[in-house]
VOBA-1610 file (N, C-alpha, C; in pm, whole numbers, padded with zeros to 5 digits, always signed):
BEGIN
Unk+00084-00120+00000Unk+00000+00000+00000Unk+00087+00124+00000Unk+00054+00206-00072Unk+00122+00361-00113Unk+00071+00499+00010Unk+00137+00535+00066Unk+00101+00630+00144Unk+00117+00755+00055Unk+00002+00839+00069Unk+00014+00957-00015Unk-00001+01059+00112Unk+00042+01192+00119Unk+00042+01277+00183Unk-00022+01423+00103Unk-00077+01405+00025Unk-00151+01501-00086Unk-00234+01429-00181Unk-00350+01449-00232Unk-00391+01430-00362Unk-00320+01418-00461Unk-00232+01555-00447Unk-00181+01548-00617Unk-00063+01440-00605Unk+00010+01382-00524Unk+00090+01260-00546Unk+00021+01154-00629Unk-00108+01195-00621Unk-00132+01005-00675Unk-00184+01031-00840Unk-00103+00900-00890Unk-00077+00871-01036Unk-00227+00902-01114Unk-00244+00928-01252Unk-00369+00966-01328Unk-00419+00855-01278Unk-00513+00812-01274Unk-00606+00687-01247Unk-00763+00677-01183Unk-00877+00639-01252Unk-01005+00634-01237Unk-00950+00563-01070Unk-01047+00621-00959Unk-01017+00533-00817Unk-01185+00521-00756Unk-01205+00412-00698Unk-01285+00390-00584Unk-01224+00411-00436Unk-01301+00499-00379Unk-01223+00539-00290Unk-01356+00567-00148Unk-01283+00532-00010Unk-01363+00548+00107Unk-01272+00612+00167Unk-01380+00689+00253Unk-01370+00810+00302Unk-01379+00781+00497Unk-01289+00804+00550Unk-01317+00795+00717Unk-01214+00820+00809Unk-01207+00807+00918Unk-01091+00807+01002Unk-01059+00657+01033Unk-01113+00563+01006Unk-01143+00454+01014Unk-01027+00405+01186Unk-01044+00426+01246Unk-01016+00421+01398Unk-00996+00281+01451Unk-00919+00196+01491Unk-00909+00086+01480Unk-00913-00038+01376Unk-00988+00016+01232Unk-00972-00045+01117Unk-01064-00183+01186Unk-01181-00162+01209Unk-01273-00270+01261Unk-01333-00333+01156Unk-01422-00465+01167Unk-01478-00540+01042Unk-01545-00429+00978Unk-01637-00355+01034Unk-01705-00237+00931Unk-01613-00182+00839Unk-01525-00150+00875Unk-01452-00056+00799Unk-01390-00094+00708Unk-01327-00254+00727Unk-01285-00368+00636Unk-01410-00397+00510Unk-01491-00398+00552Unk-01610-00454+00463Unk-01597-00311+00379Unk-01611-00195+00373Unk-01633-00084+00346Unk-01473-00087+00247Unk-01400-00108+00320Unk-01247-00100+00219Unk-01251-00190+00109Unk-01280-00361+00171Unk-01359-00464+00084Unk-01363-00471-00014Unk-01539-00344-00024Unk-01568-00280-00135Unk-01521-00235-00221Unk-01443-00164-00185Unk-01383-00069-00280Unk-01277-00160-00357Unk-01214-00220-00300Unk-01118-00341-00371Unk-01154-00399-00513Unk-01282-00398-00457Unk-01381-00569-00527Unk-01396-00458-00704Unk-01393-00385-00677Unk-01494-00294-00816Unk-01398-00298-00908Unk-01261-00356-00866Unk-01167-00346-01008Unk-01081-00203-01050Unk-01102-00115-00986Unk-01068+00030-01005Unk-00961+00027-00897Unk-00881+00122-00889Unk-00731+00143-00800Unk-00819+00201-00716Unk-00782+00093-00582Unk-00877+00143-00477Unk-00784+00241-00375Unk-00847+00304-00289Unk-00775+00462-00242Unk-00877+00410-00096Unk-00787+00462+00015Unk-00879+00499+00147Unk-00806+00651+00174Unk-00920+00743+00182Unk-00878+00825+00268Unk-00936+00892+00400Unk-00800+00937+00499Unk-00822+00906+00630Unk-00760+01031+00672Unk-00808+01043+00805Unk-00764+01185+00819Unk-00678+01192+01014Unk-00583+01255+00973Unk-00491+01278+01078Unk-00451+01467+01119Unk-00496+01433+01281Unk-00531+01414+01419Unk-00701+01386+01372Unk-00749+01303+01426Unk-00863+01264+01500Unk-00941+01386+01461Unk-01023+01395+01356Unk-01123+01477+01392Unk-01175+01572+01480Unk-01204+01493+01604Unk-01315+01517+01738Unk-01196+01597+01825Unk-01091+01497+01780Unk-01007+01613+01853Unk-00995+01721+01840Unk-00982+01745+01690Unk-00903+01880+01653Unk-01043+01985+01678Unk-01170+01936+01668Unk-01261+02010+01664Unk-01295+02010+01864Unk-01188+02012+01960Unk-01242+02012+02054Unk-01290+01881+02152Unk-01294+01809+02099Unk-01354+01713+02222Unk-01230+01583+02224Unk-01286+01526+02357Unk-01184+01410+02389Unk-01216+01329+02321Unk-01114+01225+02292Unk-01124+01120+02181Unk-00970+01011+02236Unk-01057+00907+02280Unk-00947+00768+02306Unk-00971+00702+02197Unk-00851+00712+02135Unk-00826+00581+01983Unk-00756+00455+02054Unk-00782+00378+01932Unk-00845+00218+01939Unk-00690+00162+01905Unk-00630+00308+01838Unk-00463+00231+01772Unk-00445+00332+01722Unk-00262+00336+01742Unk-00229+00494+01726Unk-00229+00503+01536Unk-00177+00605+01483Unk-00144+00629+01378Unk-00082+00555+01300Unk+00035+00516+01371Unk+00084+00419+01289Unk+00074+00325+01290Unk-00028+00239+01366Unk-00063+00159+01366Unk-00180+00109+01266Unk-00265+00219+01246Unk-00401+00233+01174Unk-00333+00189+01015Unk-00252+00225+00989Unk-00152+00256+00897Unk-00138+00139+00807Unk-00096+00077+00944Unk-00023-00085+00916Unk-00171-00167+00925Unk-00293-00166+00980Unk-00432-00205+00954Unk-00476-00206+00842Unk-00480-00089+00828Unk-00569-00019+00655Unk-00432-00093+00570Unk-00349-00106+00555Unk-00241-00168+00453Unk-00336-00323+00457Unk-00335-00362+00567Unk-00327-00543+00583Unk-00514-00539+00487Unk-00610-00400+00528Unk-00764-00423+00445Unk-00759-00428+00323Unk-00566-00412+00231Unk-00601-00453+00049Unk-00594-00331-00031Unk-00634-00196+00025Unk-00620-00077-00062Unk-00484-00062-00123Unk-00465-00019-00250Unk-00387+00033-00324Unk-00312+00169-00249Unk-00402+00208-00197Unk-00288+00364-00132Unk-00428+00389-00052Unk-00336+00470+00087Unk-00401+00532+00129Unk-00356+00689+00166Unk-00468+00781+00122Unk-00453+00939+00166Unk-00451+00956+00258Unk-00351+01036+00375Unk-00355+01081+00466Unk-00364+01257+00411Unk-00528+01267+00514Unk-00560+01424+00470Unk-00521+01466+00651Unk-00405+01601+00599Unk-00411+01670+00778Unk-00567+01749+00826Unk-00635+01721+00898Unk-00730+01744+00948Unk-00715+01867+01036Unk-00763+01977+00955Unk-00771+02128+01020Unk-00892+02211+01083Unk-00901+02276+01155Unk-00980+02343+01110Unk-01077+02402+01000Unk-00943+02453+00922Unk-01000+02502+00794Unk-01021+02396+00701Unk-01053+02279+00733Unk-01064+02177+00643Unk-01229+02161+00695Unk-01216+02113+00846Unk-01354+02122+00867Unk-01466+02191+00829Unk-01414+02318+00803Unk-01532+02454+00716Unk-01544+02415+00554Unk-01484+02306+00494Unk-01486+02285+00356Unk-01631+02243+00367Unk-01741+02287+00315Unk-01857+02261+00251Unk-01853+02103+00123Unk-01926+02077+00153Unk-01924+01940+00055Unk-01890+01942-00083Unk-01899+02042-00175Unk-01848+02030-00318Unk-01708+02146-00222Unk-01673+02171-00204Unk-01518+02228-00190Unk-01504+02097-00149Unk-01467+01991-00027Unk-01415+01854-00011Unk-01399+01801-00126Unk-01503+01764-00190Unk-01457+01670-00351Unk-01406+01760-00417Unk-01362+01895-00425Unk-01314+01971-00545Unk-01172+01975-00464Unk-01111+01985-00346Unk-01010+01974-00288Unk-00967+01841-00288Unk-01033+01763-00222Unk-00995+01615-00208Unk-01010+01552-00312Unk-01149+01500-00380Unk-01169+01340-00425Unk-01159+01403-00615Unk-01165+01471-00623Unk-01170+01495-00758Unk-01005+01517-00826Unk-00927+01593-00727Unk-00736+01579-00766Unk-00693+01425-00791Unk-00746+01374-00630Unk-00722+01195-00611Unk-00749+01133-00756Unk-00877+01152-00864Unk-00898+01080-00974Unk-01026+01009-00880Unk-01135+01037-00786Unk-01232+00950-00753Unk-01344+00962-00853Unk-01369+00843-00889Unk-01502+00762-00956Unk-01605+00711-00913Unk-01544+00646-00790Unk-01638+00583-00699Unk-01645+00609-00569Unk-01723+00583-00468Unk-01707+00631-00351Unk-01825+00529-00339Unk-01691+00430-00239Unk-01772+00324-00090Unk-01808+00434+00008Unk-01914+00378+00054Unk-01932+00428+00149Unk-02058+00372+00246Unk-02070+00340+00381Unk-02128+00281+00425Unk-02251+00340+00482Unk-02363+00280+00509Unk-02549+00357+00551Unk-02497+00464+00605Unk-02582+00591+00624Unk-02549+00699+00701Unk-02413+00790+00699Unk-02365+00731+00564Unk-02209+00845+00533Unk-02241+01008+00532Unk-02178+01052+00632Unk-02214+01207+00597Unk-02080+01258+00582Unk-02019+01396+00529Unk-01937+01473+00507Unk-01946+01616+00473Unk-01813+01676+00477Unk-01801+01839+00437Unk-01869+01913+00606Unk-01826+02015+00582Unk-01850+02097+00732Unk-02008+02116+00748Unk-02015+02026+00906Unk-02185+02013+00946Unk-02227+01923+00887Unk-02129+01791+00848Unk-02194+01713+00791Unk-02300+01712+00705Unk-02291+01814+00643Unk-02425+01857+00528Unk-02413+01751+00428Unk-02339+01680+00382Unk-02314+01578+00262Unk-02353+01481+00293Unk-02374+01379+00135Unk-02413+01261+00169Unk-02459+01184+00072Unk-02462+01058+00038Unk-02397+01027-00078Unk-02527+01082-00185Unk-02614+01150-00155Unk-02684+01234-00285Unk-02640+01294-00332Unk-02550+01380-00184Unk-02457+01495-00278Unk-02366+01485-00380Unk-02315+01356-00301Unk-02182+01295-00409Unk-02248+01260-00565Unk-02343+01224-00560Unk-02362+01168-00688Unk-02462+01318-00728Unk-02521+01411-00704Unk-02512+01522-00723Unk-02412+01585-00806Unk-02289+01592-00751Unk-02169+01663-00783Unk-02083+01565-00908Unk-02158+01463-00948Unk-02088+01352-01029Unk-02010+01242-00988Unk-02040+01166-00888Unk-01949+01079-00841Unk-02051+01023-00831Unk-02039+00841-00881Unk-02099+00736-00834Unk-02051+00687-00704Unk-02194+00606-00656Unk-02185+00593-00480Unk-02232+00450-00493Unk-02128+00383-00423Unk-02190+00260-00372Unk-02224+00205-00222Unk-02305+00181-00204Unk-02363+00200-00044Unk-02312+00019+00024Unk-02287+00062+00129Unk-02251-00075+00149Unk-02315-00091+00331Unk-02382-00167+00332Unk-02462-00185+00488Unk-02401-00209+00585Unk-02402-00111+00692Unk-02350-00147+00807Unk-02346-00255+00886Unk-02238-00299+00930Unk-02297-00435+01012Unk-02351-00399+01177Unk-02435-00498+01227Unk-02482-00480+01343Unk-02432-00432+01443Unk-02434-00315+01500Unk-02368-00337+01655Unk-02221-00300+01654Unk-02152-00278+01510Unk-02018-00288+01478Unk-01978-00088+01453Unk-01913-00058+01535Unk-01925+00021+01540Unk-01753+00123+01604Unk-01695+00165+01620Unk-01588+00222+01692Unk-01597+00252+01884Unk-01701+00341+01850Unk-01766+00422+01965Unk-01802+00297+02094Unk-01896+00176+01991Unk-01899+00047+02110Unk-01802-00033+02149Unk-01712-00053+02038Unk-01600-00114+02124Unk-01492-00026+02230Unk-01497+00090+02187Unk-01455+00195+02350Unk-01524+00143+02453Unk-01690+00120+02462Unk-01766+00118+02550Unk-01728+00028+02627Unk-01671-00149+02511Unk-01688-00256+02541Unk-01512-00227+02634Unk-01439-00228+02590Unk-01324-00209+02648Unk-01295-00118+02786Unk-01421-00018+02788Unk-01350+00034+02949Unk-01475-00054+03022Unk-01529-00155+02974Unk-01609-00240+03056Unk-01515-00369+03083Unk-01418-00406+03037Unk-01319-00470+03047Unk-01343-00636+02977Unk-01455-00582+02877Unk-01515-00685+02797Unk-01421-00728+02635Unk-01295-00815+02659Unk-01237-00804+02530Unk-01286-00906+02443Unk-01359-01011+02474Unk-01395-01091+02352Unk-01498-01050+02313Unk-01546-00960+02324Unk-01688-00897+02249Unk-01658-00772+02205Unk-01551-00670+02246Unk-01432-00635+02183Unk-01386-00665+02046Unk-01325-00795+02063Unk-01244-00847+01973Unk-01318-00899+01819Unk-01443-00893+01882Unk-01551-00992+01781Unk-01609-00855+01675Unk-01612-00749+01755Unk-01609-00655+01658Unk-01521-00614+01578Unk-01430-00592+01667Unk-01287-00558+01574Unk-01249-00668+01448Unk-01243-00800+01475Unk-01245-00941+01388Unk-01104-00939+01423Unk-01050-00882+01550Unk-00908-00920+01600Unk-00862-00890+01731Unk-00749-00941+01796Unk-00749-00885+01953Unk-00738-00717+01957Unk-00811-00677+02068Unk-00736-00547+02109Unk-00615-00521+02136Unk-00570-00428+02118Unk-00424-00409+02132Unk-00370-00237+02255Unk-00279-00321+02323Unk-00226-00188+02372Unk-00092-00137+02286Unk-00030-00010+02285Unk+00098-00009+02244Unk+00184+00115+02324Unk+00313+00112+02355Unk+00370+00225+02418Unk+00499+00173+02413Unk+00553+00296+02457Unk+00712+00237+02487Unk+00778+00198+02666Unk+00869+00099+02661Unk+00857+00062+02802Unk+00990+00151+02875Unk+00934+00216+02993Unk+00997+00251+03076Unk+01048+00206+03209Unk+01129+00275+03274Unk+01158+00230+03411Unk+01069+00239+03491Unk+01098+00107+03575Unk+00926+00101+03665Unk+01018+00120+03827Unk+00913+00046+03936Unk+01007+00064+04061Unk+01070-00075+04102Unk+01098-00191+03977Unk+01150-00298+03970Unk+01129-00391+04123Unk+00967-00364+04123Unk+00922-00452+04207Unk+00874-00617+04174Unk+00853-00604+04063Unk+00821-00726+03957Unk+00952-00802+03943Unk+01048-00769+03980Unk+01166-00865+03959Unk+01195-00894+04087Unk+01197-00835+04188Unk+01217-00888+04334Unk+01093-01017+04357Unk+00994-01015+04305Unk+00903-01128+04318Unk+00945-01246+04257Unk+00992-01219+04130Unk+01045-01313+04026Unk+01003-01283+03923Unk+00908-01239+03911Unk+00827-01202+03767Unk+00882-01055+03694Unk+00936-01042+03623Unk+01023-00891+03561Unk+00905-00848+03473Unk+00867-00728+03512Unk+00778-00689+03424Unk+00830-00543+03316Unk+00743-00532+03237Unk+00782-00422+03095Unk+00692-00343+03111Unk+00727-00204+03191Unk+00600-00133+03219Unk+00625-00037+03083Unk+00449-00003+03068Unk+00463+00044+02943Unk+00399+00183+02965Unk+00443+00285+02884Unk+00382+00393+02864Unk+00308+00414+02735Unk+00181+00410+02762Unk+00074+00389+02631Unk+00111+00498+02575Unk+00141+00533+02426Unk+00093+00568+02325Unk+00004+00679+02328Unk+00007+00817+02349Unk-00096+00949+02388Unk-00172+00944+02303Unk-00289+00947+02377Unk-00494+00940+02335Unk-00499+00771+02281Unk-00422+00672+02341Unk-00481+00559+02313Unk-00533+00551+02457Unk-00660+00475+02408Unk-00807+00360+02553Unk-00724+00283+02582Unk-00727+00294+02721Unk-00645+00169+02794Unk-00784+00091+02891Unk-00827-00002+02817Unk-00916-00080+02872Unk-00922-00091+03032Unk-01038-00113+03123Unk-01078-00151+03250Unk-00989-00212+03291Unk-00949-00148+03462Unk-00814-00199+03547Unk-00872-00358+03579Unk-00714-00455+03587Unk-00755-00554+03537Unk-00609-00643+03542Unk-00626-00772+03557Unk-00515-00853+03521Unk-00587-00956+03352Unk-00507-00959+03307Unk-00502-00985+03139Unk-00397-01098+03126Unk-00467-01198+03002Unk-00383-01279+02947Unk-00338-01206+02750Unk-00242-01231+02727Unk-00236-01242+02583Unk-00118-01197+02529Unk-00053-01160+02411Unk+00077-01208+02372Unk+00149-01066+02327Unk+00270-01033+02315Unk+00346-00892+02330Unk+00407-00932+02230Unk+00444-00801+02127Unk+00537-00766+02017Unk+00650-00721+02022Unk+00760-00701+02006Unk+00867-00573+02014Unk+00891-00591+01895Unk+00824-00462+01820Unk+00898-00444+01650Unk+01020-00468+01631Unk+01046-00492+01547Unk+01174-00586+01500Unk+01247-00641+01585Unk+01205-00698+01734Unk+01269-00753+01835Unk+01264-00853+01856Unk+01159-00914+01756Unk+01111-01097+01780Unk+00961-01071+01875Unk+00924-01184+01881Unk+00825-01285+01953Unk+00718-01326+01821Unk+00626-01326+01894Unk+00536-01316+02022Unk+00551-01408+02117Unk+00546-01343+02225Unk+00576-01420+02397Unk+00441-01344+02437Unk+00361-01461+02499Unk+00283-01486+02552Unk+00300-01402+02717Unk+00202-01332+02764Unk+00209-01253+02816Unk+00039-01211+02913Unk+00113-01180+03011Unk+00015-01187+03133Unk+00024-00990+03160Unk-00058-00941+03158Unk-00070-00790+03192Unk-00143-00694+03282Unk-00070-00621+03409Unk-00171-00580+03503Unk-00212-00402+03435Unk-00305-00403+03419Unk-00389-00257+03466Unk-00439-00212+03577Unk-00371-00094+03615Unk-00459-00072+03744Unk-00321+00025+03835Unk-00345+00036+03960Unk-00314+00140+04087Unk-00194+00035+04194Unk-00224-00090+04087Unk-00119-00200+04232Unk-00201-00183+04388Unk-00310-00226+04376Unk-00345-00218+04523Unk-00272-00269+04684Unk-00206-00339+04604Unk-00141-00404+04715Unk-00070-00361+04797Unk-00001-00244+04677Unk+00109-00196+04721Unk+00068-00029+04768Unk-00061-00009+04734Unk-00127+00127+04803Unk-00088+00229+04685Unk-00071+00161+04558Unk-00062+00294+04415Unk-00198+00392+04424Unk-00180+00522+04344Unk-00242+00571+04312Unk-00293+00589+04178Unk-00148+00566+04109Unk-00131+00601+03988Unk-00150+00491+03866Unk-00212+00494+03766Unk-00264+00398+03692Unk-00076+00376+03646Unk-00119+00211+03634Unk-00003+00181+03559Unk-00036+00041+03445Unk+00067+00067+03388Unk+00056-00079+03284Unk+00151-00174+03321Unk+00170-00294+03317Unk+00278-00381+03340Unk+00267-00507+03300Unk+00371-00549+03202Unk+00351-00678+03114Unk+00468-00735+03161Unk+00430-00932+03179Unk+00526-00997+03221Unk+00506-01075+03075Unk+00637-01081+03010Unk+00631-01143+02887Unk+00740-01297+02950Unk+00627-01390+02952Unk+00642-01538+02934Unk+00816-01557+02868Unk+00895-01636+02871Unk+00990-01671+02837Unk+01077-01583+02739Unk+01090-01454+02798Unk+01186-01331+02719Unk+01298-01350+02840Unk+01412-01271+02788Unk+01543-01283+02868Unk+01590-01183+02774Unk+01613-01043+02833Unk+01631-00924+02787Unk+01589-00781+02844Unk+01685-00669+02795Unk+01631-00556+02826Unk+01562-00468+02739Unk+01439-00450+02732Unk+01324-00384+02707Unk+01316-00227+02680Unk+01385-00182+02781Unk+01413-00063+02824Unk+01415+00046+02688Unk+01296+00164+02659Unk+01289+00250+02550Unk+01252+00180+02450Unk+01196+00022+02432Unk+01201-00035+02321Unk+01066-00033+02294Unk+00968-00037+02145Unk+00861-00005+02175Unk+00778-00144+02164Unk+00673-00154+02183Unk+00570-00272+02217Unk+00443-00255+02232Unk+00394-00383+02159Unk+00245-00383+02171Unk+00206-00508+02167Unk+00105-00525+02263Unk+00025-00603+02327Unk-00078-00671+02258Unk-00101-00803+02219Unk-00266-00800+02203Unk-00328-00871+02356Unk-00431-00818+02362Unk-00525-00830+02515Unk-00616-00966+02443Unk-00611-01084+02520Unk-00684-01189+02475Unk-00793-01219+02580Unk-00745-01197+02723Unk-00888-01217+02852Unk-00852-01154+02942Unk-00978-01103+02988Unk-00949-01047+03131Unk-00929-01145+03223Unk-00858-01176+03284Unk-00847-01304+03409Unk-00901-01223+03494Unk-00898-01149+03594Unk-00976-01105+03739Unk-00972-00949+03755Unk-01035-00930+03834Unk-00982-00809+03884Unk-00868-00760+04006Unk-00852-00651+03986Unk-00701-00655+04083Unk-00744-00628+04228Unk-00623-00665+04302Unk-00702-00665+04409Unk-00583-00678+04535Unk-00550-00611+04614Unk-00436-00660+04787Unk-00477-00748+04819Unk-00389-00836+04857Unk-00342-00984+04912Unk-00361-00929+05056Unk-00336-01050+05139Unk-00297-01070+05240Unk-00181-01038+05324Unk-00092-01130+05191Unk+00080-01117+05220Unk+00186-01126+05094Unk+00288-01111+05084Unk+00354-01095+04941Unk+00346-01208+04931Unk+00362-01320+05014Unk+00349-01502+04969Unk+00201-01531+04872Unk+00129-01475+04881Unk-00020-01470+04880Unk+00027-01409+04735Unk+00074-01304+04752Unk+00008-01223+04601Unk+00126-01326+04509Unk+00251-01338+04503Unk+00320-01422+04436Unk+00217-01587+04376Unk+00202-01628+04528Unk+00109-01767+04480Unk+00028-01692+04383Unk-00056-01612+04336Unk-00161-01561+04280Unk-00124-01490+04122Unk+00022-01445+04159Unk+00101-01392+04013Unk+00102-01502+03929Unk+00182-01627+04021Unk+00189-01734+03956Unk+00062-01851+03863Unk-00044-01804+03949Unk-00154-01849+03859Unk-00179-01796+03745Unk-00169-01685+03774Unk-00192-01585+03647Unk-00100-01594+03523Unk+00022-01620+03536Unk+00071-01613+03429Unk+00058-01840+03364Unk+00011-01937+03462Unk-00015-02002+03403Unk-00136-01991+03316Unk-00267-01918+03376Unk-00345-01876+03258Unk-00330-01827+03177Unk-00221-01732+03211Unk-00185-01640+03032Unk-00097-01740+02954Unk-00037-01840+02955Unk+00040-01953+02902Unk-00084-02063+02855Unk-00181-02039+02941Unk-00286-02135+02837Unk-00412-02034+02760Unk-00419-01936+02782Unk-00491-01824+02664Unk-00509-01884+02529Unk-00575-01844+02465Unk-00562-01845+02316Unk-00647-01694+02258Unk-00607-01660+02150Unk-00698-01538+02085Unk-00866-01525+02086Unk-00918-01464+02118Unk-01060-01478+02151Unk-01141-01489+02030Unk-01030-01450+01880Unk-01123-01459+01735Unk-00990-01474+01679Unk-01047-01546+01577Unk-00930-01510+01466Unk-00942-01381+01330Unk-00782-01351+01338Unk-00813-01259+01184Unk-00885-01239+01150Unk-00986-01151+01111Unk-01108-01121+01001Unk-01033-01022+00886
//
């Protein structure tokens, strides 16, 4: 897949092309890219960076950072995807300025787009307009329940296989790992505390089974992960901390990402450090017998 950073980069060519921030790159959005594949025309996604909601003001926890979305939308089949910078003054583009700025330089012909597509500032557009303004529209039906906004919901409910079933893959954390207070190695267990990735959802505090990446570092090692304040130890402060199953190495600044396969329990102070160890130790035999809660979609 071709990353374009302008319209005018991309080669003369009739394109089918979808339009979104597409935010985790969930089955909807796949089906919607799909589309555009299937029609035989050089298919195009374009997507827009910072976050919309952000730039227009409001909070917004993404599902997967940028470059990650990146490496998603590559794996959904498009020929290239547009990254449009998302401005202000982009937001005030009225619906024929968008296609006379955007989709008409690109070479668009077609435009996927799924029930209820709106666009241009105030969402005034929609695929009448588009085909109004000369662009054929192909509508493609939303699937049930599948949505961005619900799997946020589902995730700070600490619900990942219903999560995952939307997405048609595990959730994922990603950050880079920093120095922790190397209490995880005095137990026995060395953990990779991570610093998420700014404006990514860090799912419901929580102990977790499922398996860790380090870009170009090798694995996947299977991996047991706490969310949460460390009660035990009287935290305040949210933390992340991954014990990656049979690694032997330093971590340290290296970056990583997680897929989240089950919530095992909630967190919780022991008794005694004998107590919470016996209890670490269960935990990471459940995360050693985990498996992915879906496969690939």
């Amino acid at each position: 897949m071709k990353v374009l950073r302008s319209p005018q980069e991309a080669e003369p060519a009739e394109r089918a092309v979808s339009i979104g921030t597409f935010d985790g790159v969930h089955r909807g959005h796949r089906a919607v890219i799909g589309a555009a594949v299937a029609t035989g025309l050089r298919s195009a996604v374009v997507t827009f960076e910072p976050h919309p909601r952000a730039v227009l003001g409001y909070e917004v926890q993404l599902l997967a950072s940028f470059e990650r979305r990146l490496e998603l939308l590559a794996d959904a089949g498009p020929d290239e995807t547009l990254v449009v910078e998302f401005t202000p003054e982009l937001s005030r583009l009225l619906p024929d300025e968008f296609v006379a700025h955007v989709l008409e330089p690109l070479g668009s012909r077609v435009v996927v787009a799924g029930d209820g597509f709106r666009f241009g500032a105030g969402r005034r557009g929609d695929a009448d307009t588009l085909r109004v303004l000369g662009l054929d529209v192909q509508p493609v039906p939303l699937l049930p329940g599948v949505s961005s906004s619900r799997i946020r919901e589902l995730l700070r409910e600490g619900k990942i296989g219903e999560a995952a079933e939307l997405l048609g893959r595990s959730p994922e954390l990603e950050g880079t790992v920093v120095a922790g207070d190397q209490r995880g190695g005095t137990l026995g267990f060395p953990t990779a505390n991570l610093a998420v990735s700014h404006g990514l959802l860090v799912p419901a505090h929580g102990i977790y089974a499922g398996q860790a990446v380090v870009p170009g570092g090798g694995g996947p090692y299977r991996t047991a992960v706490s969310i949460g304040v460390n009660p035990h130890y009287g935290g305040q402060e949210r933390r992340i901390e991954a014990f990656l199953l049979d690694f032997a190495g330093d971590l340290y600044g290296s970056r990583l990402r997680v897929e989240l396969w089950q919530r095992l329990r909630d967190e919780r102070a022991f008794a005694s450090e004998a107590e919470l160890v016996e209890q670490i130790a269960h935990d990471v035999e459940a995360a050693r017998a985990a498996r992915p809660p879906v496969s690939p979609k």
